[in-house]
Every structure is written in C-alpha cells, then in structure tokens.
C-alpha positions in Angstrom: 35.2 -14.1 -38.0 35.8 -12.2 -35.0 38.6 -10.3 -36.1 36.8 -9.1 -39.2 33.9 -7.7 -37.6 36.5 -5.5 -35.1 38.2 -4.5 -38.1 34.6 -3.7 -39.9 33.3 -2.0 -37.4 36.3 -0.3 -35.0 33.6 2.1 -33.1 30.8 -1.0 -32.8 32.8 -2.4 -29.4 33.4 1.4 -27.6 29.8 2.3 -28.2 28.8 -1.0 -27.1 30.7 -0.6 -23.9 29.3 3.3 -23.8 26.2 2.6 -23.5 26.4 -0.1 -21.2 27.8 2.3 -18.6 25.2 4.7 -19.3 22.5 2.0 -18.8 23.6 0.4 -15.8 23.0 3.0 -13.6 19.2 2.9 -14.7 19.4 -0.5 -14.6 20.3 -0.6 -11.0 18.1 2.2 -10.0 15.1 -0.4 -9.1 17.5 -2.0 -6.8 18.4 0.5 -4.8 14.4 1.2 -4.4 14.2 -2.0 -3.6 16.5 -2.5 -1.1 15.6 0.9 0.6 12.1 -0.1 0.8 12.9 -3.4 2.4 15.0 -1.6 4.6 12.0 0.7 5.6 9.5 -2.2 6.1 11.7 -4.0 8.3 11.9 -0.5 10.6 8.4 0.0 10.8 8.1 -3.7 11.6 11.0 -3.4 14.4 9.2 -0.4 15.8 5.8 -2.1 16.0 4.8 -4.0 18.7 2.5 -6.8 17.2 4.0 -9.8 15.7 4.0 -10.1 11.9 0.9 -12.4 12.1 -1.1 -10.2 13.8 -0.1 -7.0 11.6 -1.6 -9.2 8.6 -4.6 -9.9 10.5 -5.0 -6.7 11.0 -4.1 -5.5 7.6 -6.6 -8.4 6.5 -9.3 -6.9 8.5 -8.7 -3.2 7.2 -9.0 -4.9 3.2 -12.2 -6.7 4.6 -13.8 -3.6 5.7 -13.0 -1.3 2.8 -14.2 -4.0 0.6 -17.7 -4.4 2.2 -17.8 -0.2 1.9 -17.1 -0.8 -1.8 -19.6 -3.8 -2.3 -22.6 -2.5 0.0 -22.4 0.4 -1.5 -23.7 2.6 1.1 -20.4 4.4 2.4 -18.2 6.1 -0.1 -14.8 4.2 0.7 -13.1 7.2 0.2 -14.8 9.4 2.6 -13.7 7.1 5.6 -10.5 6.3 6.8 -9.9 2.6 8.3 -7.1 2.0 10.6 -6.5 -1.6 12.4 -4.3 -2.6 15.4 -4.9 -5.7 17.4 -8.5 -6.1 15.9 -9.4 -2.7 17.3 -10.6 -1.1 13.8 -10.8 3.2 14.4 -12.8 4.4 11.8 -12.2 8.5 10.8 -13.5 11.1 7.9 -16.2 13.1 7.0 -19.9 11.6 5.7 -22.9 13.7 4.4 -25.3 11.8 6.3 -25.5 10.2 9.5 -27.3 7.1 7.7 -23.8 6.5 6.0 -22.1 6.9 9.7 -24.1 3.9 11.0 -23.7 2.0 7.8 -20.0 2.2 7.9 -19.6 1.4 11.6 -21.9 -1.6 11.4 -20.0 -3.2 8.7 -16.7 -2.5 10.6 -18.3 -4.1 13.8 -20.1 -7.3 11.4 -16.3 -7.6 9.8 -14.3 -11.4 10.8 -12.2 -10.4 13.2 -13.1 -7.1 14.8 -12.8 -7.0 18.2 -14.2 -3.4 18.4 -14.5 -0.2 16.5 -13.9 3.2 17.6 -15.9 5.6 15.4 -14.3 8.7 14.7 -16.4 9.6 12.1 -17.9 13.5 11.6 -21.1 13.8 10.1 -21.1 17.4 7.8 -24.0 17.0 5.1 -22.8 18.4 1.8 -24.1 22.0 1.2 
C-alpha cells in the first residue's frame, strides 16, 4: 500500500517534509519565550533580597489592595499605583480629589498583611 501511494503521489512526501521545516521554527518560537522568560524571573528573583514566600506575600497584598479599589469603588484603580516589599505597601499617582487620596490609603492600611503604607499620592483635581 505504501509503495502505491509514493508512486501516486511522488511530491506528497517533499512537501510533507517542506513544510515541516517551515513550521518548526514557529513551532519552537513559544519555547524560546518560554525559556527566556524563566530565565528572567529567576534574575529578578536572584537579585531580590526577600525569599520567594515573602515576594508572594507581598505580591498577594498588592492583588488584595487593587481589588478592594476595584470593589469599593471609590479610587479609580488605575489612577494609583501599588508597589509592595516586605508588607510596606507605597502607594503613587495622581487623584482628582483628596476624598479618593484617603480612601485609597485607608484600604491599603485595613489590607491582611500591611505593615505600613507610604502614600505618595498627588492630589490634582481634573480641570
């Protein structure tokens, strides 16, 4: 059976074979991604000083906070900035209002977690 299809079909196995060399490179493309972004987490992990369990505290307490600003609805999550290191939570942007200001920092500081929070926050009201 084999033999007839070759014979068939002469061009069905180098066009196979063609464009699996022309695929593979795509193919592999994710993996090279991949790899290189493994590599770049494991850097800024070797360059940090906190232990892995307390950069996913702190990453936990970052998606805490922006999740109350989403919920509460009082501070535009996307007018303030939250960083996290060692439970210290530095909160920076720009809010119209200094009502939103106080809102955000008070459900940083009533966040599990938070140690303190350093409020870097400019007030500009929208003209």
């Amino acid at each position: 059976m084999r033999m007839q299809f070759n014979r068939r079909y002469p061009r069905f196995r180098t066009l196979c074979l063609a464009a699996l060399l022309l695929a593979a490179p795509l193919a592999l493309q994710g993996c090279l991604v991949a790899v290189a972004g493994a590599a770049g987490a494991g850097y800024v992990v070797g360059k940090d000083k906190r232990s892995v369990g307390t950069m996913a505290d702190d990453s936990d307490i970052t998606a805490r906070i922006k999740t109350r600003y989403l919920t509460d609805g009082k501070v535009n999550v996307l007018d303030v900035a939250v960083s996290t290191y060692e439970g210290v939570v530095t909160l920076t942007g720009t809010v119209p209002s200094d009502s939103m200001r106080n809102s955000a920092v008070e459900l940083a500081r009533n966040t599990k977690g938070v140690k303190s929070v350093v409020d870097k926050i400019t007030v500009k009201p929208k003209s």
